[in-house]
C-alpha positions in Angstrom: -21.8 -8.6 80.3 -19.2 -11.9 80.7 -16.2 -11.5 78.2 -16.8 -13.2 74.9 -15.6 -16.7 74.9 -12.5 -16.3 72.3 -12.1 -19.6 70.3 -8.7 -18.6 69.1 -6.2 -21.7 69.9 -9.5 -23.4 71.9 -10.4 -27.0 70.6 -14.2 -27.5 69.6 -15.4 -30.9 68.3 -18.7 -31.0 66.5 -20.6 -34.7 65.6 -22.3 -35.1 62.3 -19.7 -32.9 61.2 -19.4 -33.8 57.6 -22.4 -31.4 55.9 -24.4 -28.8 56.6 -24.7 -27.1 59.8 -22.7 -29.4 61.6 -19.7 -29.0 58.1 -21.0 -24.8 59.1 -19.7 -24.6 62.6 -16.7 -26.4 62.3 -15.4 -23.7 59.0 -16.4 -20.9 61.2 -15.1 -22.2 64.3 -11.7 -22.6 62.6 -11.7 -19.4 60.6 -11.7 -18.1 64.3 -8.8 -19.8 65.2 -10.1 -22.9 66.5 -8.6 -26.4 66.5 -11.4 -28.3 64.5 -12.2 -31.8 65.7 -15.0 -33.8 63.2 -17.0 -36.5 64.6 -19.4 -38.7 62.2 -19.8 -41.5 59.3 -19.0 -40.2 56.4 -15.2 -40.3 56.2 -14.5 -38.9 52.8 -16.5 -35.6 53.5 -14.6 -35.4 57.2 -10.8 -36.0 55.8 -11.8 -34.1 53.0 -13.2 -31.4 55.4 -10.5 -32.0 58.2 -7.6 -31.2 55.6 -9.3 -28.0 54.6 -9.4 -27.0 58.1 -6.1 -27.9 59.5 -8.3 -30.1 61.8 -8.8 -33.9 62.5 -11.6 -36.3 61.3 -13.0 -39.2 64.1 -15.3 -41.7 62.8 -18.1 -43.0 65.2 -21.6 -43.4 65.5 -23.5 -41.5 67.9 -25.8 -44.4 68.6 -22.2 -46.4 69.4 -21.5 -45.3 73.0 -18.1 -47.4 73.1 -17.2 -46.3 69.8 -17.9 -42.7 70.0 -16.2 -42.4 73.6 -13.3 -43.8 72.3 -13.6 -40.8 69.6 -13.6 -38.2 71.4 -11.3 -39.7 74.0 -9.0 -39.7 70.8 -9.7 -36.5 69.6 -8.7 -35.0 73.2 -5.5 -36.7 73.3 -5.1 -35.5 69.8 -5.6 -31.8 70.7 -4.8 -32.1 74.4 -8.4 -31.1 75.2 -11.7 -30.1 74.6 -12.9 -27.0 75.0 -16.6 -26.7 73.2 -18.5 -29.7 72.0 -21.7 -29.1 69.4 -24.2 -32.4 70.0 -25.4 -32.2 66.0 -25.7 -35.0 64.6 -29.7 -35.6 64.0 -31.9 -37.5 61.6 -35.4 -36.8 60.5 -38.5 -39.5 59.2 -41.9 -37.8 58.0 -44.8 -39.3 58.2 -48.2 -40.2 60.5 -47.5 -42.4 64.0 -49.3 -44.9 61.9 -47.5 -44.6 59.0 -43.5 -44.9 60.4 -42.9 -48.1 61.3 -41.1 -49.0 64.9 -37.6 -48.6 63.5 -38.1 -44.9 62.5 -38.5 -44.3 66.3 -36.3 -46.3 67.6 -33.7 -44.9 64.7 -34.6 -41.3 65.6 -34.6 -41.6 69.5 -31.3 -43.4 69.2 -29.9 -40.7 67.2 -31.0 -37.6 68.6 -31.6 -37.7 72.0 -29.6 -41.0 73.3 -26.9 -39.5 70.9 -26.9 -36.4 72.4 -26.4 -38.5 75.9 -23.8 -40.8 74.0 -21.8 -37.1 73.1 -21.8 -34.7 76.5 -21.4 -38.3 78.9 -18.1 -38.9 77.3 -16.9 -35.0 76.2 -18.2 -33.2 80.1 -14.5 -34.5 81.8 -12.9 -32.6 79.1 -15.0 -29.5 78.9 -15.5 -29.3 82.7 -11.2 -29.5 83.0 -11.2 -26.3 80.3 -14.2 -24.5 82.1 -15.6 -24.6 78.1 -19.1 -24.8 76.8 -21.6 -27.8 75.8 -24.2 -26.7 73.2 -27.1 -29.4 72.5 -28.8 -29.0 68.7 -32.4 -28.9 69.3 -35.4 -27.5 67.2 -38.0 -25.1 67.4 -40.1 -28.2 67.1 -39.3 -29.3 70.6 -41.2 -25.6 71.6 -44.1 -26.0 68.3 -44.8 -29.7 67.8 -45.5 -30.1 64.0 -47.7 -33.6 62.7 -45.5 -36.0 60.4 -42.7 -35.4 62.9 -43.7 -37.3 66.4 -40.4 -39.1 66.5 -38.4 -35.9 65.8 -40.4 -33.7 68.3 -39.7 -36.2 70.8 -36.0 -36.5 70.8 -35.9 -32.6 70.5 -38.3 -31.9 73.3 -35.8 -34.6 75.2 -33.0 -32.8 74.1 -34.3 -29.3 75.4 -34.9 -30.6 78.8 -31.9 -32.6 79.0 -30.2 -29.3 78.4 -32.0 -27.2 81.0 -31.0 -29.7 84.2 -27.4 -30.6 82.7 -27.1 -26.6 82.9 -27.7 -26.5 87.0 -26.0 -28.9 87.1 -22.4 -27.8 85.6 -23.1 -24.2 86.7 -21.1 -24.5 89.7 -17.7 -26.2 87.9 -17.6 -23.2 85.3 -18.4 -24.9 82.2 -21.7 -24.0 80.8 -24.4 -25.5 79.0 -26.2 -23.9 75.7 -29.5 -25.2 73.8 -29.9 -23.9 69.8 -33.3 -23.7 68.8 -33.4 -23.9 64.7 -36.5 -23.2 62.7 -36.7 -24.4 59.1 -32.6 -24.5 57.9 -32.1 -24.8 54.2 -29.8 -28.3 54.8 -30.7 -32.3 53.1 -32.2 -33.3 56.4 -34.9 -30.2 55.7 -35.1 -30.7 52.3 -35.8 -34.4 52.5 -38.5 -33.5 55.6 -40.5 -30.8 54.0 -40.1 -31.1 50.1 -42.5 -32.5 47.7 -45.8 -34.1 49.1 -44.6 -32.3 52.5 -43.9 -29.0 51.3 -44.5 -25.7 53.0 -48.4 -25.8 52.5 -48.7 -29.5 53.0 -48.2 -29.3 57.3 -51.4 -26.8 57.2 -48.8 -23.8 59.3 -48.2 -20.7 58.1 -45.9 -19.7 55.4 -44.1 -17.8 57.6 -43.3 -20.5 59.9 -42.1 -22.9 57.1 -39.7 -20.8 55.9 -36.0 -21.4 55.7 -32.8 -19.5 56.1 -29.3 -20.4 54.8 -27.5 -22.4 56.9 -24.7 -19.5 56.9 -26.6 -16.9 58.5 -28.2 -19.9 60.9 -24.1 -20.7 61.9 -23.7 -17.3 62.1 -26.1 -16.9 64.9 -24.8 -19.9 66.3 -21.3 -18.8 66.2 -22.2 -15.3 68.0 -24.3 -17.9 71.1 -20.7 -20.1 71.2 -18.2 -16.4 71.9 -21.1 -15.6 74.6 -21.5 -19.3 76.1 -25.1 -18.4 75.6 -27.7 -20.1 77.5 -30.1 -20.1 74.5 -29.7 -19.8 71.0 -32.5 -18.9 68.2 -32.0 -18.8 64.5 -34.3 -17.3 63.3 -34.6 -15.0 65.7 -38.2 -14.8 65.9 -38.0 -18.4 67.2 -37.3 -16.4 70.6 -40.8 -15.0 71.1 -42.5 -18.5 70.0 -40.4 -19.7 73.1 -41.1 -17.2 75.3 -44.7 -17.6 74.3 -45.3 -21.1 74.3 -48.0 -21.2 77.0 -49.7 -20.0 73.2 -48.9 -23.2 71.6 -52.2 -24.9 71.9 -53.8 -22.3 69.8 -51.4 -22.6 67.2 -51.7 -26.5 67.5 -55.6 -25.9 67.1 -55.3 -24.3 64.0 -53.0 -26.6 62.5 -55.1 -29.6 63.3 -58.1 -27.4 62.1 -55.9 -26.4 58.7 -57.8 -28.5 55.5 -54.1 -28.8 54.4 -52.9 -30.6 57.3 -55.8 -33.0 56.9 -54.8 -33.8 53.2 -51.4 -34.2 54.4 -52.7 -36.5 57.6 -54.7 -38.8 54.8 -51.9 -39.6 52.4 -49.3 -39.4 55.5 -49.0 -43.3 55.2 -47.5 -43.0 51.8 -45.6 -40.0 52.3 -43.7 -41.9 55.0 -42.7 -45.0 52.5 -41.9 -42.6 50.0 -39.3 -40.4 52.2 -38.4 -43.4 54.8 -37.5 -46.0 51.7 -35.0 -48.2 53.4 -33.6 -47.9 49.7 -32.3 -44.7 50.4 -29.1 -45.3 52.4 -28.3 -42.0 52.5 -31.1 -41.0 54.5 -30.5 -44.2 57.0 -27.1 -43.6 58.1 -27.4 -42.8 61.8 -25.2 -39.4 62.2 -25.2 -37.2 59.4 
């Protein structure tokens, strides 16, 4: 077994580091002695966050390749390296492919899987130098496609595969490359997703599927995969056998579409995606969160 990967005194910059699991990993990271850089938009939460840390806030868009390399270009100088960079920042739209309008996809692809791009293209010199680790947020959606979430699934499956060839091909300079697979995380992004007309029942999967776990004992996981440089990372960890099973997936997709509630769900799915995509809601439009 290779020696754990001790973050004491090590540098590791996280993007949409302001909330949630992204906010998660960068309070664990330092309570392990890490040197805590933030990357995202919202820069009360990140200075507010930085200071508790002892770390430094960047602002920069994920979908702003110039502005973001220029981030963590900064944050390196800053810190006199990189050692581990988290690729988190993600958004979400529900609804039907004929409900979301062009933008949503556009939005969401730009966000979470040209993003992702955007991040390890401009943080690899760094963590290649310090032999560290790259670990790529994706979803147990990019392994179990779920309806009302085509844009999402995309960028995820993108992300997962993007992840597998960027590991060959770092392997050889001693830096290593690690995929997280989350199920349903109790964080705004999931709540906004899957509450209310969406809720557990309204996708047609099982109950079982649909639900959530803290975002604590979801970092926690993900802390344990950063000391190992883990290849892949599940939290739950159930999600594991859904992975190593997906040749299964069709059956599972079968019984979905099959599922009376996933055909209420389909019906309405046009207003479901005003309701939750209102460009009114600038919270849910900012591009990293």
């Amino acid at each position: 077994m290779a020696p754990r990967f001790d973050l004491n005194g090590r540098v590791v910059l996280v993007t949409g580091a302001a909330r949630g699991i992204g906010a998660e990993i960068a309070r664990k990271s330092a309570q392990r002695g890490a040197k805590v850089a933030l990357v995202g938009l919202e820069k009360d939460l990140l200075e507010e966050l930085a200071t508790e840390l002892g770390g430094a806030a960047f602002f920069a868009d994920v979908t702003d390749r110039e502005g973001l390399t220029k981030a963590i270009d900064e944050a390196a100088s800053h810190f006199g390296g990189i050692d581990v960079v988290v690729a988190n920042a993600g958004v979400s739209p529900v609804g039907t492919l004929r409900g979301l309008r062009d933008s949503d996809w556009d939005r969401t692809i730009a966000v979470n899987l040209t993003g992702v791009w955007n991040t390890i293209r401009a943080a690899v010199p760094y963590v290649v130098e310090r032999k560290g680790y790259i670990l790529n947020v994706a979803s147990q959606s990019a392994i179990a496609p779920m309806p009302m979430m085509i844009p999402y699934t995309a960028a995820k499956a993108g992300v997962d595969n993007m992840s597998r060839a960027l590991r060959m091909e770092l392997y050889p300079t001693g830096a290593r490359v690690g995929t997280v697979y989350y199920s349903w995380v109790d964080t705004k992004l999931v709540r906004d997703t899957v509450d209310g007309e969406t809720a557990q029942g309204g996708m047609g999967a099982p109950k079982f599927f649909m639900r959530r776990m803290t975002v604590e004992d979801a970092v926690d996981i993900t802390m344990d995969g950063i000391e190992k440089r883990a290849q892949l990372i599940f939290a739950p960890k159930w999600v594991r056998l859904h992975f190593l099973t997906r040749g299964f997936s069709p059956v599972i997709e079968k019984l979905i579409a099959r599922d009376p509630r996933n055909a209420k769900a389909i019906e309405r799915g046009d207003t479901i995606a005003q309701a939750v995509n209102d460009p009114a809601d600038a919270a849910s439009k900012k591009s990293a969160v």
